[in-house]
N, C-alpha and C positions, 0 to 999 in steps of 0.2 A: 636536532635541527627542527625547527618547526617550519606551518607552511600553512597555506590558507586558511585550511579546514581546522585549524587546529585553535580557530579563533570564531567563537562563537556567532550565527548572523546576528545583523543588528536590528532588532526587533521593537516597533512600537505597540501599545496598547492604548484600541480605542476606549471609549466610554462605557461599553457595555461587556470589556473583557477580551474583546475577539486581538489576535496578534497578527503582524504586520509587517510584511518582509519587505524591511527599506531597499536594499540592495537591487529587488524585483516589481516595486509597489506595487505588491499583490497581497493580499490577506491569502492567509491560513484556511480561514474559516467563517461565517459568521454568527456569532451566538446564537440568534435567532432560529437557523436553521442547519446550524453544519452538522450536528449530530444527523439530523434526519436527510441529510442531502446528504453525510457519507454512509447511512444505512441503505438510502436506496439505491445510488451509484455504484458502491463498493458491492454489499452485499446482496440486493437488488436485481445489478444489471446482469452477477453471475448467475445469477438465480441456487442463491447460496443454503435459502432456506431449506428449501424443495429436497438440494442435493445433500444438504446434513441429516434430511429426516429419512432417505433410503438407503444409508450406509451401511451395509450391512456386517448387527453389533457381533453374530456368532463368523464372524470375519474379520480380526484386526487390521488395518492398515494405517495409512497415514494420508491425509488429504495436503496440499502444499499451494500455497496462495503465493507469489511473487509481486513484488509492490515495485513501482517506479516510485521513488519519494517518500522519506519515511517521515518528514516533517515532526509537524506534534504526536505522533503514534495514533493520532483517532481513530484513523481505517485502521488499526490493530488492535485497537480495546473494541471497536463495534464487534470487528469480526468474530473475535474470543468472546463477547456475551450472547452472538449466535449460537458459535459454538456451544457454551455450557447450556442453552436452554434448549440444543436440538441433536444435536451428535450423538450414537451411543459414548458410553465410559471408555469401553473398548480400541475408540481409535483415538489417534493423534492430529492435532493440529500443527503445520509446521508452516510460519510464516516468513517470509524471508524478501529481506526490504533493502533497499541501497539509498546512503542520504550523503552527498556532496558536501552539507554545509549542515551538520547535525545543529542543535539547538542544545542550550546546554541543561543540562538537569533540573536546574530550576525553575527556567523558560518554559523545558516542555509540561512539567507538574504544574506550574500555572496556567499554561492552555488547555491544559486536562481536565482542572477544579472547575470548567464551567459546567462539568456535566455531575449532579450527584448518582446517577445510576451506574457511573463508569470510575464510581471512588476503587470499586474493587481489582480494576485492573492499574489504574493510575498507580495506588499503592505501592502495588507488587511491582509496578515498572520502576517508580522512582526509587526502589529499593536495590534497582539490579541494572538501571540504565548506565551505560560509562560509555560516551563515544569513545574510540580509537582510530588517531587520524590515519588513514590509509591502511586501518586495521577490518579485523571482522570480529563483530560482536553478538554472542552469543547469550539468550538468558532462557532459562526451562523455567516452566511453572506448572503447576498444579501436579507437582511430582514426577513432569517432563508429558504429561501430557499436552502438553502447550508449549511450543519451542519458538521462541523468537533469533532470529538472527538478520541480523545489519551489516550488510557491508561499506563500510564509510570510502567513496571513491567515485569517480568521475563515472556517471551511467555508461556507457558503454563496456569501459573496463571493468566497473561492476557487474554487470550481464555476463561478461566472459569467466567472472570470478565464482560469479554465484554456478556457473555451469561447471567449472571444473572444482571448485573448492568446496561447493558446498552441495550441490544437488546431485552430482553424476554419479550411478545417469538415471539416473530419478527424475524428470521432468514435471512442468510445472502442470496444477489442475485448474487453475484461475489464476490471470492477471487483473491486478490492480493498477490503472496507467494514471498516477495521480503525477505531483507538480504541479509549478506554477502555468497559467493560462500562457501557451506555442507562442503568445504576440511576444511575450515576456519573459521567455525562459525558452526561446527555441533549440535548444541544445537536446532537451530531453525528449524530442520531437522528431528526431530524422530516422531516415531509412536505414541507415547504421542501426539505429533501437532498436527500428521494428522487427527487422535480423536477428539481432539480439536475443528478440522476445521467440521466434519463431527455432530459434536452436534451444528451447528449454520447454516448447511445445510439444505436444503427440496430439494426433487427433482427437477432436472431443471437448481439449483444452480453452477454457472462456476467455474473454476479455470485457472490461467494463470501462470507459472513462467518461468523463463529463461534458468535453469537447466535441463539438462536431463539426472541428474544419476541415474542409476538403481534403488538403495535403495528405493530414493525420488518415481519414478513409481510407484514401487510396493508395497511403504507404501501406496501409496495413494489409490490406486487400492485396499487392505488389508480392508481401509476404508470408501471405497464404490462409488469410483470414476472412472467413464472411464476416461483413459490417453490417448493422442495421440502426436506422433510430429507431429509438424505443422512447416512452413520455420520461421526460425530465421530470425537477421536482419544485416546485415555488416558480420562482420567476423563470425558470430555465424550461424550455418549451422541449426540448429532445437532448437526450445522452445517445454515445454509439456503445453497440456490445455487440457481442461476436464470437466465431467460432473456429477453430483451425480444423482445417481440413488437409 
């Protein structure tokens, strides 16, 4: 039986390559700057670098980033070529993303080819990416040093999946709150989420996103997180990032 997800979005491409979610008219991304706006957002706002280069390498563990929106995988090829240029060997990365409305293999390897510095992970993904609708998708690389898993399913029941299927009780070290812009995609936006997010937190636990509407704030803050702006990046004047306590 098939079912929404099971039917790839419908996606346009402008002039310069950036992709285009008809359904939400909203881009993805935009050539010009999405590489660098999801280095600084994603990686950035958790202050990702900082936290890769203290890890400490005579101590294995596992560092765990959770993503709202797994889109084109961008915030998970930036994040993995942090990784490989700051992490010891010794730990793991383990990313773990939820996408309603996956893109399909050759959609997302085309929104990926705008970056040559991130052929290395594109590769590897379009080699081992398979949505599975209302399934959970798992790919290891670099000999599982680098673990990707995707839960294909509606964000909330995502959240609850990623808690009991895939992380427990392991919770999250940084959230990634990406998706389309609250005006356009409210769903991935309510206090339901930020619950959500907050049953896969412990203290200490980051947050990054690129919005800064009110609701979004103060749901989060509702949920147990300091908010703060911090500088955005190009045109976008402030991102929120944050801390659970």
């Amino acid at each position: 039986m098939s079912s929404d997800n099971d039917i790839p979005p419908v996606i346009s491409w402008d002039s310069s390559g950036a992709p285009h979610a008809e359904a939400f008219g909203d881009k993805y991304f935009c050539t010009e700057a999405g590489y660098a706006e999801a280095v600084h957002v994603g990686c950035g706002g958790n202050r990702l670098r900082a936290r890769f280069l203290a890890l400490d390498a005579s101590a294995p563990g596992i560092f765990t980033i959770v993503e709202t929106g797994f889109g084109t995988g961008l915030d998970f090829c930036c994040a993995w070529e942090l990784w490989r240029a700051c992490a010891p060997r010794s730990w793991h990365l383990n990313f773990v993303s939820l996408e309603r409305y996956p893109l399909a293999p050759a959609q997302l390897d085309r929104a990926l080819a705008c970056w040559d510095n991130l052929a290395f992970a594109r590769e590897a993904l379009a080699a081992q990416y398979e949505p599975v609708s209302g399934g959970i998708m798992k790919n290891n690389f670099e000999a599982g040093r680098v673990q990707l898993t995707v839960v294909f399913d509606d964000v909330v029941v995502a959240l609850q999946r990623i808690k009991t299927e895939v992380l427990a009780p392991q919770g999250a070290d940084a959230f990634y709150l990406d998706g389309f812009a609250p005006s356009l995609n409210p769903a991935m936006w309510t206090d339901e989420v930020f619950r959500g997010m907050a049953a896969l937190s412990r203290p200490g636990t980051t947050f990054s996103t690129f919005t800064v509407a009110g609701f979004v704030r103060r749901g989060l803050q509702s949920a147990g997180f300091t908010v703060t702006k911090i500088p955005g990046h190009g045109r976008k004047k402030h991102i929120l990032a944050g801390v659970f306590i």
